[in-house]
DSSP file (Angstrom, degrees, kcal/mol; ACC not computed):
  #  RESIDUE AA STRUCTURE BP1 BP2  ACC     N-H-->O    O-->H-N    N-H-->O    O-->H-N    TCO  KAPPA ALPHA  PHI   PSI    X-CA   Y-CA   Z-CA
    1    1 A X              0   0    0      0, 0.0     2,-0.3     0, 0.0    85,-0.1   0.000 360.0 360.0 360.0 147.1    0.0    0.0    0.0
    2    2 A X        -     0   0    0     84,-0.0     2,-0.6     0, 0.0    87,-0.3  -0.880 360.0-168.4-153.4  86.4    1.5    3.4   -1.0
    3    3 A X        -     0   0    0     -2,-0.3    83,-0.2     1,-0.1    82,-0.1  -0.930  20.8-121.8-107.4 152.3   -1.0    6.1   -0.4
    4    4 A X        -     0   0    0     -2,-0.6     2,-0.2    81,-0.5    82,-0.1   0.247  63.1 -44.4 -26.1 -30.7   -0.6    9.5   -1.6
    5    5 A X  S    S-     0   0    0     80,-0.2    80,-2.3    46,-0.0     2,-0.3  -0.760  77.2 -57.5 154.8 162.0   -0.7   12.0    1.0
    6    6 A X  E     -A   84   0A   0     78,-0.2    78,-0.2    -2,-0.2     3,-0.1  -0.477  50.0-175.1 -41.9 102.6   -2.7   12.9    4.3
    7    7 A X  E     -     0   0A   0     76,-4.2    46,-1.5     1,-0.3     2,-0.3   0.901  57.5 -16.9 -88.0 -39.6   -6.0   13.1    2.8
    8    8 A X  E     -Ab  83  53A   0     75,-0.9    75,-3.0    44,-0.2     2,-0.4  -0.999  48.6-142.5-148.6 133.0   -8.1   14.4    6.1
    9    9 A X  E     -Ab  82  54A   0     44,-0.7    46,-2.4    -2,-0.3     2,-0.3  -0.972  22.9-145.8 -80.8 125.4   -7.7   14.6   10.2
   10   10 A X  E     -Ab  81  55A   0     71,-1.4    71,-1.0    -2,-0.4    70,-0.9  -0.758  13.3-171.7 -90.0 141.4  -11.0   13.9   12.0
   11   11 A X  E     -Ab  79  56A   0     44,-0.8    46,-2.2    -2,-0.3     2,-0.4  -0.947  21.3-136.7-141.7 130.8  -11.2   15.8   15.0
   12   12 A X  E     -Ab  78  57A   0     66,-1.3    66,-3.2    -2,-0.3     2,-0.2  -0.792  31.6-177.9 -93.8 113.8  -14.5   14.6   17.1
   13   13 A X  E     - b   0  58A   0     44,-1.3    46,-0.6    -2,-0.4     3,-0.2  -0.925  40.0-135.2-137.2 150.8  -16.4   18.1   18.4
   14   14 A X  S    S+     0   0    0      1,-0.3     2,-0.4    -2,-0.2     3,-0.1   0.757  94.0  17.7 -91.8 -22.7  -19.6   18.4   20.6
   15   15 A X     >  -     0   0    0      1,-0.2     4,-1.1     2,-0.0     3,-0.3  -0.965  45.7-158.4-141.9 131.6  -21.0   21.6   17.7
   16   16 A X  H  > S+     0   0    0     -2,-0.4     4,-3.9    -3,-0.2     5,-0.2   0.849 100.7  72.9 -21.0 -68.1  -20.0   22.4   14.7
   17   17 A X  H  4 S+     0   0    0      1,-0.2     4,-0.5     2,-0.2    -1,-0.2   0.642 111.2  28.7  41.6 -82.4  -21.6   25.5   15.8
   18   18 A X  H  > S+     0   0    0     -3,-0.3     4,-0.7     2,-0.1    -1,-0.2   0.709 113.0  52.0  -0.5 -89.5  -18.5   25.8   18.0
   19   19 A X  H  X S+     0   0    0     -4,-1.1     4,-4.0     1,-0.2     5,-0.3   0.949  95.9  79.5 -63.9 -58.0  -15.8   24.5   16.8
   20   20 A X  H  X>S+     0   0    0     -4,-3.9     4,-2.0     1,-0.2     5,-0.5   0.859  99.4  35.1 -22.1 -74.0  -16.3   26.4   13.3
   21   21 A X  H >>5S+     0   0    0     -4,-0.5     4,-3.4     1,-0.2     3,-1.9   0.991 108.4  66.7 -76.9 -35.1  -15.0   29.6   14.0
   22   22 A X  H 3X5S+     0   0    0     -4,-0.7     4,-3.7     1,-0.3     5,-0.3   0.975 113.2  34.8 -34.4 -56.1  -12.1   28.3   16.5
   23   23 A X  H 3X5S+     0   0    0     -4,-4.0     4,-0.7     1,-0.2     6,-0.5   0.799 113.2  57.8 -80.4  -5.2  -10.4   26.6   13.5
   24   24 A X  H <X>S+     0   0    0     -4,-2.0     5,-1.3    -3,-1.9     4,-0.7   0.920 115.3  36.9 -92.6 -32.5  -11.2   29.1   11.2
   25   25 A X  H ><<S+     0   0    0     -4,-3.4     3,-0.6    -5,-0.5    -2,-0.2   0.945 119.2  44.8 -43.5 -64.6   -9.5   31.4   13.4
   26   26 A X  H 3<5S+     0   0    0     -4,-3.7    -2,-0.2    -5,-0.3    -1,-0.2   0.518 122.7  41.3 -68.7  -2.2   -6.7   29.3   14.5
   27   27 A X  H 3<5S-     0   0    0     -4,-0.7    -1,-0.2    -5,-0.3    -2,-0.2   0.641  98.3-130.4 -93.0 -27.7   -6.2   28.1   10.8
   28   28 A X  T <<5S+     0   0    0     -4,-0.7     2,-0.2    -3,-0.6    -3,-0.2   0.481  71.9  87.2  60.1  18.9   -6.7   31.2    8.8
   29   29 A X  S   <S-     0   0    0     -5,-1.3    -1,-0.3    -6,-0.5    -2,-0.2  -0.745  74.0 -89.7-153.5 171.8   -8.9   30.0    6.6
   30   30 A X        -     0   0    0     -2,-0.2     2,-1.1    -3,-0.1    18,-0.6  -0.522  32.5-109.3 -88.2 171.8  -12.7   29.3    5.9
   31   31 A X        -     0   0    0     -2,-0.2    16,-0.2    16,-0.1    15,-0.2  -0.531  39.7-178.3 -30.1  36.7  -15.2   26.4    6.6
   32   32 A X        +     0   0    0     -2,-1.1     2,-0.4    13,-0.1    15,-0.1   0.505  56.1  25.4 -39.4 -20.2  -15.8   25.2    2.9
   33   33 A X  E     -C   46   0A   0     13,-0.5    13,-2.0     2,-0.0     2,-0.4  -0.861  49.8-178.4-157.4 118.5  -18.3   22.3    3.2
   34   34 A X  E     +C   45   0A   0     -2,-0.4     2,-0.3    11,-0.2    11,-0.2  -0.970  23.3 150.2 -93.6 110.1  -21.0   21.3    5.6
   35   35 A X  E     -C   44   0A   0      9,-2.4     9,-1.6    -2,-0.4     2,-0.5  -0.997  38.0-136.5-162.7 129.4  -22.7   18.3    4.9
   36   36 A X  E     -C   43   0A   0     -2,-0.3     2,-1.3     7,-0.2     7,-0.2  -0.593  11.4-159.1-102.2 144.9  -24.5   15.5    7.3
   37   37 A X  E >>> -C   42   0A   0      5,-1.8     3,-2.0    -2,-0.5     4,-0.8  -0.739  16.0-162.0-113.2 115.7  -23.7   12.0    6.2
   38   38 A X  G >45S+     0   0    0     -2,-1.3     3,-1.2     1,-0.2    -1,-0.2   0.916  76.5  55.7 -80.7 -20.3  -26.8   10.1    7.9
   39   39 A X  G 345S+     0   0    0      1,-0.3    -1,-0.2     2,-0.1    -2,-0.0   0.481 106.1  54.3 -88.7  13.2  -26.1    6.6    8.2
   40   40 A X  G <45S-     0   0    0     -3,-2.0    26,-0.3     2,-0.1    -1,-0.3   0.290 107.0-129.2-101.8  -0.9  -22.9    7.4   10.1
   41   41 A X  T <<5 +     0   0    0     -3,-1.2    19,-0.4    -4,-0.8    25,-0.3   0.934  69.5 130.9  64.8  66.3  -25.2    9.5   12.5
   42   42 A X  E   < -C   37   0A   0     -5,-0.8    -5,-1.8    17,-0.2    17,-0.3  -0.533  54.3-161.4-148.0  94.4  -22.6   12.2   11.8
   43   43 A X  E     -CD  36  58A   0     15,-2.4    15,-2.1    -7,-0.2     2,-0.3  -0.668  33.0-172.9 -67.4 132.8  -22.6   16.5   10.6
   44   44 A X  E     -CD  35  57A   0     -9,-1.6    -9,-2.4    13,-0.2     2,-0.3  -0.939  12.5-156.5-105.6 156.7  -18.8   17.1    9.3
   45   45 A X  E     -CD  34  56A   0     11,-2.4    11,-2.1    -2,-0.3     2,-0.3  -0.955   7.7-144.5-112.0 149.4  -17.1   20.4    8.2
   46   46 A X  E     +CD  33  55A   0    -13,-2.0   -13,-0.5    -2,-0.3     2,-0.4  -0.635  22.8 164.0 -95.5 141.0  -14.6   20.7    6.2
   47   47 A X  E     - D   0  54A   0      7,-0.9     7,-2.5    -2,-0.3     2,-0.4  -0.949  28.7-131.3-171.6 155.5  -11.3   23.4    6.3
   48   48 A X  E     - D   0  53A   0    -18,-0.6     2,-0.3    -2,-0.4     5,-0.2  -0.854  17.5-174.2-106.4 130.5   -8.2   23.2    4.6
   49   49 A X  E >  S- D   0  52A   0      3,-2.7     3,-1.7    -2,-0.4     2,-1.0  -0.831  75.0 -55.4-149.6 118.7   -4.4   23.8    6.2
   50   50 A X  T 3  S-     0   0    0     -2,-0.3     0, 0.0     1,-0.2     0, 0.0  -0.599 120.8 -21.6  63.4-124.1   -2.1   23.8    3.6
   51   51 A X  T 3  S+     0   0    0     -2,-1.0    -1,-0.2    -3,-0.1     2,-0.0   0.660 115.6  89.5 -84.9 -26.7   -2.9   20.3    1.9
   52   52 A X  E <   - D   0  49A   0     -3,-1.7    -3,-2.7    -4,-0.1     2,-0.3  -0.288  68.5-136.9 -76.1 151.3   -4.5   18.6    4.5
   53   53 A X  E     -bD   8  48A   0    -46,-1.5   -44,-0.7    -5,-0.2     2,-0.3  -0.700  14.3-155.6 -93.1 163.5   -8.4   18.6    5.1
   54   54 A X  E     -bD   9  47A   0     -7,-2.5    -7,-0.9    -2,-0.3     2,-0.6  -0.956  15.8-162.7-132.7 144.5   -9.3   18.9    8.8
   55   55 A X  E     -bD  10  46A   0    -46,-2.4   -44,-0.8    -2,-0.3     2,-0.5  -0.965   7.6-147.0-125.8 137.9  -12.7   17.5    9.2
   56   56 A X  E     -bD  11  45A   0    -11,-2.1   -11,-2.4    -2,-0.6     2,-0.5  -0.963   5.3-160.9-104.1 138.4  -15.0   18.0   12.2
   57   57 A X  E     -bD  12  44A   0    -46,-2.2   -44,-1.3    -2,-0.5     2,-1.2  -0.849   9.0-176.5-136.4  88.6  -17.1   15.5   13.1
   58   58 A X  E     -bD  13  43A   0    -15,-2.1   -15,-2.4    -2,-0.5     2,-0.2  -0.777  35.7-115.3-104.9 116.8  -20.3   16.6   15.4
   59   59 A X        -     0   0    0     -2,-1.2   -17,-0.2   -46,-0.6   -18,-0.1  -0.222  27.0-170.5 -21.5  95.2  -22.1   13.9   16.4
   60   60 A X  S    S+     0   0    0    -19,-0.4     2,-0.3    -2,-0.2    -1,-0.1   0.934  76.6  21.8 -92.2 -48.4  -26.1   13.6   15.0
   61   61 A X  S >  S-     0   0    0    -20,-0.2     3,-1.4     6,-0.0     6,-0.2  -0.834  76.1-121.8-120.7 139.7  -27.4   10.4   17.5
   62   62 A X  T 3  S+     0   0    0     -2,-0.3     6,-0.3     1,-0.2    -1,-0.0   0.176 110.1  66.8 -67.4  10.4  -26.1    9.3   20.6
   63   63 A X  T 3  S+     0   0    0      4,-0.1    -1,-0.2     5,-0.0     2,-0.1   0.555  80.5 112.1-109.9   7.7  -25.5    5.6   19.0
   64   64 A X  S X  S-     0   0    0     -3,-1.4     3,-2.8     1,-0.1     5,-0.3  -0.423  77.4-124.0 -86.9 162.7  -22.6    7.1   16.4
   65   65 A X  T 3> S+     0   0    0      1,-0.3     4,-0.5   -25,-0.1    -1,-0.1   0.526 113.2  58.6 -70.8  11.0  -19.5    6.2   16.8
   66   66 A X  H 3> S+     0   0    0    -26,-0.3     4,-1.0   -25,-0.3    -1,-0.3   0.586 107.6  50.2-112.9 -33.1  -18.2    9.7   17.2
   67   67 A X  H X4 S+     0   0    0     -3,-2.8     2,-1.8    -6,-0.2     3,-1.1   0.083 115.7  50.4 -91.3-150.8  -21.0   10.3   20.6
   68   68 A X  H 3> S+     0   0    0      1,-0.3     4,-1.8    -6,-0.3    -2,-0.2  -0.413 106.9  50.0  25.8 -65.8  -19.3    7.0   21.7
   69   69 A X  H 3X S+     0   0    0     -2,-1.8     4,-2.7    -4,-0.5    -1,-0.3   0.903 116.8  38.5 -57.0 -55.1  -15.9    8.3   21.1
   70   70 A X  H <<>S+     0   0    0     -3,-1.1     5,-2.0    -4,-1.0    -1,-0.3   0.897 110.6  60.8 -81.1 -33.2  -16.4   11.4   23.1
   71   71 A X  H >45S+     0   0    0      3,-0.2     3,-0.7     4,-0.1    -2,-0.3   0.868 114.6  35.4 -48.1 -36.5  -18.5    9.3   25.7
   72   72 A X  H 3<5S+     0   0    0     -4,-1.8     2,-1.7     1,-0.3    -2,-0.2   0.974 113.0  65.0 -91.0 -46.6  -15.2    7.0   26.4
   73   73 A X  T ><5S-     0   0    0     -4,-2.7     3,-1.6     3,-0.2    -1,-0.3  -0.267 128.8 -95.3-116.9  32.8  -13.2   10.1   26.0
   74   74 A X  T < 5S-     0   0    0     -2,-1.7    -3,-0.2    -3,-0.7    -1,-0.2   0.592  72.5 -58.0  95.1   6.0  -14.7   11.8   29.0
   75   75 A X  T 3 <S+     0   0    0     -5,-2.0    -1,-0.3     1,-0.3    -4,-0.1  -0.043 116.5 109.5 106.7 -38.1  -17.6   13.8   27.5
   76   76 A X    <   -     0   0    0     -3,-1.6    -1,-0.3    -5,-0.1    -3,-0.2   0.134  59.8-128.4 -73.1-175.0  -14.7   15.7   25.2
   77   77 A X        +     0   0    0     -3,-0.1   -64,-0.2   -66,-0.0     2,-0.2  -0.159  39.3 126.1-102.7-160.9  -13.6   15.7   21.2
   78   78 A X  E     -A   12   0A   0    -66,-3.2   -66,-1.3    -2,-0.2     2,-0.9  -0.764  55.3  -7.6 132.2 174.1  -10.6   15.2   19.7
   79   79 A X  E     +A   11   0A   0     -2,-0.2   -68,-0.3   -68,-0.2     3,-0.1  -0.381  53.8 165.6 -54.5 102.6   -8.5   13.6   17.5
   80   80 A X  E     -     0   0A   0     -2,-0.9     2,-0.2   -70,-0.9    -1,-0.2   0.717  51.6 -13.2 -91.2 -30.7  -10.5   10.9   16.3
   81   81 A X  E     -A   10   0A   0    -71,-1.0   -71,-1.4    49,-0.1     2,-0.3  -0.953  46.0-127.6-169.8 174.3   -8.7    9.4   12.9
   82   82 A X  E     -Ae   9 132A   0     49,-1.3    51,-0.7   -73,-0.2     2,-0.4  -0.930  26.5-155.5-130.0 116.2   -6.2    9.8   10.5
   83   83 A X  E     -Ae   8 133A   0    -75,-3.0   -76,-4.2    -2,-0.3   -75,-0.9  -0.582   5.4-164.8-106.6 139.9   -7.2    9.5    6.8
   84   84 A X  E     -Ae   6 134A   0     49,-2.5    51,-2.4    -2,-0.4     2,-0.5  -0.775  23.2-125.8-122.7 178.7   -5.1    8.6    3.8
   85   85 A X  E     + e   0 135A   0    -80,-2.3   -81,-0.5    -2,-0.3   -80,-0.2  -0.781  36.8 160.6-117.9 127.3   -5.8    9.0    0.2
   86   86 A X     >  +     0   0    0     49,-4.7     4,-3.5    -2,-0.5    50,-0.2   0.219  31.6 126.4-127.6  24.3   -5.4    5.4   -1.8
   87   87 A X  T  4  +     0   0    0     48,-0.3    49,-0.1     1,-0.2    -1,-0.1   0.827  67.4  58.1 -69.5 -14.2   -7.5    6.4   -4.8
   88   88 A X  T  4 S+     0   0    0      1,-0.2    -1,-0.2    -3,-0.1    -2,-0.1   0.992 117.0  34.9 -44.2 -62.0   -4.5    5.4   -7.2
   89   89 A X  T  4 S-     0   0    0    -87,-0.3    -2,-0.2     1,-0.0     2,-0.2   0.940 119.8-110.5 -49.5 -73.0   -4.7    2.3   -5.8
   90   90 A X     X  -     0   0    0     -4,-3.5     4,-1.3    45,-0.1    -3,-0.1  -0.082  24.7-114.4 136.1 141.3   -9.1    1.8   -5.1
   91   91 A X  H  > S+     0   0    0      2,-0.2     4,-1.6     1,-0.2     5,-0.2   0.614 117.8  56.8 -54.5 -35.5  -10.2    1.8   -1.4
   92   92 A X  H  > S+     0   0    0      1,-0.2     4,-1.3     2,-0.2    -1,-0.2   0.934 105.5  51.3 -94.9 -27.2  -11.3   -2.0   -2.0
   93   93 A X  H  > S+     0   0    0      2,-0.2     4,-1.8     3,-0.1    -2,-0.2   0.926 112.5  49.7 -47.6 -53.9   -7.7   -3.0   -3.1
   94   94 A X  H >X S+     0   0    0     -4,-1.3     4,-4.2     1,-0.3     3,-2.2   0.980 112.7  38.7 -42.5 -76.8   -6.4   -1.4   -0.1
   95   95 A X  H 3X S+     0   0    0     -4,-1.6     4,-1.6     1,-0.3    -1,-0.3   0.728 108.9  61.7 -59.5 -23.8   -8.2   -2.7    2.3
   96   96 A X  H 3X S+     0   0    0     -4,-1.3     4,-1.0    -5,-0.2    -1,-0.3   0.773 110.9  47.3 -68.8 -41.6   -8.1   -5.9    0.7
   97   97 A X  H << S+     0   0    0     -3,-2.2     4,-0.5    -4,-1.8    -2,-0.3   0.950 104.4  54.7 -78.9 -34.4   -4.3   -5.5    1.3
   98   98 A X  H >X>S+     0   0    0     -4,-4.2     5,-2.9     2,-0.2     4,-0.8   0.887 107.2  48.5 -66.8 -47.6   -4.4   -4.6    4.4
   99   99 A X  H ><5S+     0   0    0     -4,-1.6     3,-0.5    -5,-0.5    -1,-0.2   0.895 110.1  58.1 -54.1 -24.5   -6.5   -7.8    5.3
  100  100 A X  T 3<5S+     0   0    0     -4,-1.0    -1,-0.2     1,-0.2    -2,-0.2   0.835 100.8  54.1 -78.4 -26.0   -3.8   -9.5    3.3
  101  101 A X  T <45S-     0   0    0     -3,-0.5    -1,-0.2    -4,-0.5    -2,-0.2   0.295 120.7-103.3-107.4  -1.1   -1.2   -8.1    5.7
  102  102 A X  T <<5S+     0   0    0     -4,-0.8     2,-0.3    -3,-0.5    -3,-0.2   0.769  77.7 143.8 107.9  38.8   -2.9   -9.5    9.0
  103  103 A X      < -     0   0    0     -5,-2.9    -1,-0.4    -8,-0.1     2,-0.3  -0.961  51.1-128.5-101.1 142.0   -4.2   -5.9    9.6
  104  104 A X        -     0   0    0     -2,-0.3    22,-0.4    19,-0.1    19,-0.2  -0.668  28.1-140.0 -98.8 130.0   -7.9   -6.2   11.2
  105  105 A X        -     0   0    0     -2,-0.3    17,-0.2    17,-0.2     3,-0.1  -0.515  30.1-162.3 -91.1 159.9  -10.7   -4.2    9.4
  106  106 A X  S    S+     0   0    0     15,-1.2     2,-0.5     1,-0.3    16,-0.1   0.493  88.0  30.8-100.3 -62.0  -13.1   -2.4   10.3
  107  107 A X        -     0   0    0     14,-1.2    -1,-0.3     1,-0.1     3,-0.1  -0.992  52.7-164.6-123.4 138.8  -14.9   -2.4    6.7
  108  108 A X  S    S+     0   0    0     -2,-0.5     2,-0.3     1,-0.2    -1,-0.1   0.450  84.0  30.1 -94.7   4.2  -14.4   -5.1    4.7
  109  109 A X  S    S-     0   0    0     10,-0.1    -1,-0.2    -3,-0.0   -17,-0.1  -0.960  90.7-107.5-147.8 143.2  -15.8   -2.9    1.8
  110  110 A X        -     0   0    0     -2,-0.3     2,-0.2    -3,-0.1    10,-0.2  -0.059  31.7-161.3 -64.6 172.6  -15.5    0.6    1.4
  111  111 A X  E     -F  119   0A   0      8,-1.2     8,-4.8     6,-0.2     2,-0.4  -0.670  34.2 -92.4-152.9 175.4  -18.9    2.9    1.9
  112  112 A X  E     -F  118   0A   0      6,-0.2     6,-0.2    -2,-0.2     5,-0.1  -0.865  50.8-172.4-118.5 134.9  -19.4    6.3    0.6
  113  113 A X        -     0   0    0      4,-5.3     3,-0.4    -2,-0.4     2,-0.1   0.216  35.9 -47.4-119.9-121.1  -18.5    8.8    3.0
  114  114 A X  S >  S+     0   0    0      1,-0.2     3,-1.3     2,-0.1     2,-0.6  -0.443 127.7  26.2 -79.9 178.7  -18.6   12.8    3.6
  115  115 A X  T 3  S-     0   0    0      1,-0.3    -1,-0.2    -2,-0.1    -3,-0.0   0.424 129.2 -79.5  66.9  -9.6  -17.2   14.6    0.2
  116  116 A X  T 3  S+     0   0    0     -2,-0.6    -1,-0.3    -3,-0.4    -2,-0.1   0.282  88.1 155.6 109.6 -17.4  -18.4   11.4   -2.3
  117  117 A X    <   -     0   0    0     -3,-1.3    -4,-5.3     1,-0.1     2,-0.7  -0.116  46.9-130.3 -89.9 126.9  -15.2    9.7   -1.0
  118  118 A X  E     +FG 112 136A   0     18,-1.5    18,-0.5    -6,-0.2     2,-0.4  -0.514  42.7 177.1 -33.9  90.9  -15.1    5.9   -1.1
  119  119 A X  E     +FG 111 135A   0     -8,-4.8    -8,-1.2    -2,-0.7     2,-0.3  -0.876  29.0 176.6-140.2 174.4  -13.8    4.7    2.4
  120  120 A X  E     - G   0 134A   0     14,-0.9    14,-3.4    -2,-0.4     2,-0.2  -0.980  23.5-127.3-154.9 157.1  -12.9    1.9    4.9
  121  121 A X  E     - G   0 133A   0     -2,-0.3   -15,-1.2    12,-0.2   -14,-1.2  -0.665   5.5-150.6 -82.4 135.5  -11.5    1.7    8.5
  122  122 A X  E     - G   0 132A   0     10,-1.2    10,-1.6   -17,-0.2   -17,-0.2  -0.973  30.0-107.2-119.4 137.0   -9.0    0.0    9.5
  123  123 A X     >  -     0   0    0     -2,-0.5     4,-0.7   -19,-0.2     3,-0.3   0.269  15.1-142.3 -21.8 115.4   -9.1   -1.3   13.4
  124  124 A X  T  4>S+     0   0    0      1,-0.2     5,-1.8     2,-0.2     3,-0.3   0.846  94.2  80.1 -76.9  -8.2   -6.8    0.5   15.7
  125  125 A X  T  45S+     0   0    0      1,-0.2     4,-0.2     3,-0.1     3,-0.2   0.989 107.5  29.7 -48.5 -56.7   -6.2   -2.8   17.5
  126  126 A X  T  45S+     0   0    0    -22,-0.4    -1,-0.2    -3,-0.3    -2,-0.2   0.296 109.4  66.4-103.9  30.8   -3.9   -3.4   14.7
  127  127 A X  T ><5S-     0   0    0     -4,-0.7     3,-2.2    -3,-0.3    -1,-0.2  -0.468 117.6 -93.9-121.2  49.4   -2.7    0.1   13.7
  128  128 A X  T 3 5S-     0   0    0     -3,-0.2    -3,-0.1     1,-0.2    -2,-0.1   0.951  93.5 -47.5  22.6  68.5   -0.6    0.8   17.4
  129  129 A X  T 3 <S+     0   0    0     -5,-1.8     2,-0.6    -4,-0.2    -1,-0.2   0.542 111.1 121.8  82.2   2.7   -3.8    2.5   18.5
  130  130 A X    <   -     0   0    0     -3,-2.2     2,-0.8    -6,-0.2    -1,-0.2  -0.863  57.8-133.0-104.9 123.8   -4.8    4.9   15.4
  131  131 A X        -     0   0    0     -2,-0.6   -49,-1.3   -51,-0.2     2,-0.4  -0.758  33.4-158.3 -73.0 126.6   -8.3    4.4   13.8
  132  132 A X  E     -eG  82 122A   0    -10,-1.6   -10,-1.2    -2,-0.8     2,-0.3  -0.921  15.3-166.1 -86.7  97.5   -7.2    4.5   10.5
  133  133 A X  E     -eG  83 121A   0    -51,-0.7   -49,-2.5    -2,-0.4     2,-0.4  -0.632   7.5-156.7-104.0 150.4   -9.5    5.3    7.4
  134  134 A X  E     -eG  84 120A   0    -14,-3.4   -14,-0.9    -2,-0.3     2,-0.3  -0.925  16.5-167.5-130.7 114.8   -8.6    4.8    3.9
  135  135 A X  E     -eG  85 119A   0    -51,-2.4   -49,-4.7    -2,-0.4   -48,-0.3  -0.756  10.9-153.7-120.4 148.9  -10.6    7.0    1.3
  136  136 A X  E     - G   0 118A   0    -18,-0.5   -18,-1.5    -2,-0.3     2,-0.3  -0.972  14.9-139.6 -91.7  81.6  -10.9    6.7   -2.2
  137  137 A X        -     0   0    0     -2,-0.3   -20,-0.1     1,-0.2     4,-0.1  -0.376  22.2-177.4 -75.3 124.8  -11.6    9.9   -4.4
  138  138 A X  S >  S+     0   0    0     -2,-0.3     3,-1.8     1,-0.2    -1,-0.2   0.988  87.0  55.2 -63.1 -39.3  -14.4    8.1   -7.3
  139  139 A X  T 3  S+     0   0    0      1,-0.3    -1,-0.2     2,-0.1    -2,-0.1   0.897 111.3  43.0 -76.4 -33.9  -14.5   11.7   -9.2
  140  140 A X  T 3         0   0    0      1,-0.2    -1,-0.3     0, 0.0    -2,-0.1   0.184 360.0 360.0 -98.9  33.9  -10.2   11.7   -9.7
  141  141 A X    <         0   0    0     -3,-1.8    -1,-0.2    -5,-0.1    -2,-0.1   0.337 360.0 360.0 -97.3 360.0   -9.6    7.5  -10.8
């Protein structure tokens, strides 16, 4: 597996609401996309620094795994995942390598996630403790 660059940081926040103008401050930059993806129970935003996305992740339902996250994590947010860009490759190859490589998934098939993006997880059991996502852009193959 080779992927391309840092596609996104998830940073787990209790509002959008919030969070928003704090990074937009500390960042310099705007908010570009708000968009609720429902069958993760999830609102992200989007901001850019430098090349990297930072994605905020506010919580829709108290069964996603992001109100979970922040439940074990004391009420708070935080760094939640680290996402890498494998669309040379294809999200289902990856992850298919990664299974190949004794690393424990999360998805054993990618799902469409915020932005259009192709993704899958991989367990932080076998990633020294980082949930790991692996996203696929459809619109740049």
């Amino acid at each position: 597996m080779k992927p391309s660059h840092i596609e996104h940081l998830g940073i787990a926040v209790k509002s959008l609401e919030q969070a928003i103008p704090f990074f937009e401050t500390l960042l310099g930059t705007k908010c570009y996309s708000i968009e609720e993806v429902a069958d993760q129970k999830v609102r992200t935003a989007f901001l850019m620094c430098g090349q990297t996305k930072i994605e905020l992740l506010e919580p829709t339902s108290e069964e996603s795994t992001i109100a979970k996250f922040m439940e074990k994590n004391g009420g708070r947010g935080g760094v939640h995942h680290v996402a890498f860009d494998v669309t040379e490759q294809g999200a289902q190859a990856a992850l298919d390598e990664a299974a190949g490589l004794g690393i424990q998934l999360i998805d054993k098939a990618p799902r469409r996630g915020a932005e259009g993006l192709n993704i899958g997880f991989l367990h932080p059991k076998s990633t020294f403790g980082v949930l790991t996502e692996l996203c696929e852009n459809p619109n740049k193959k």
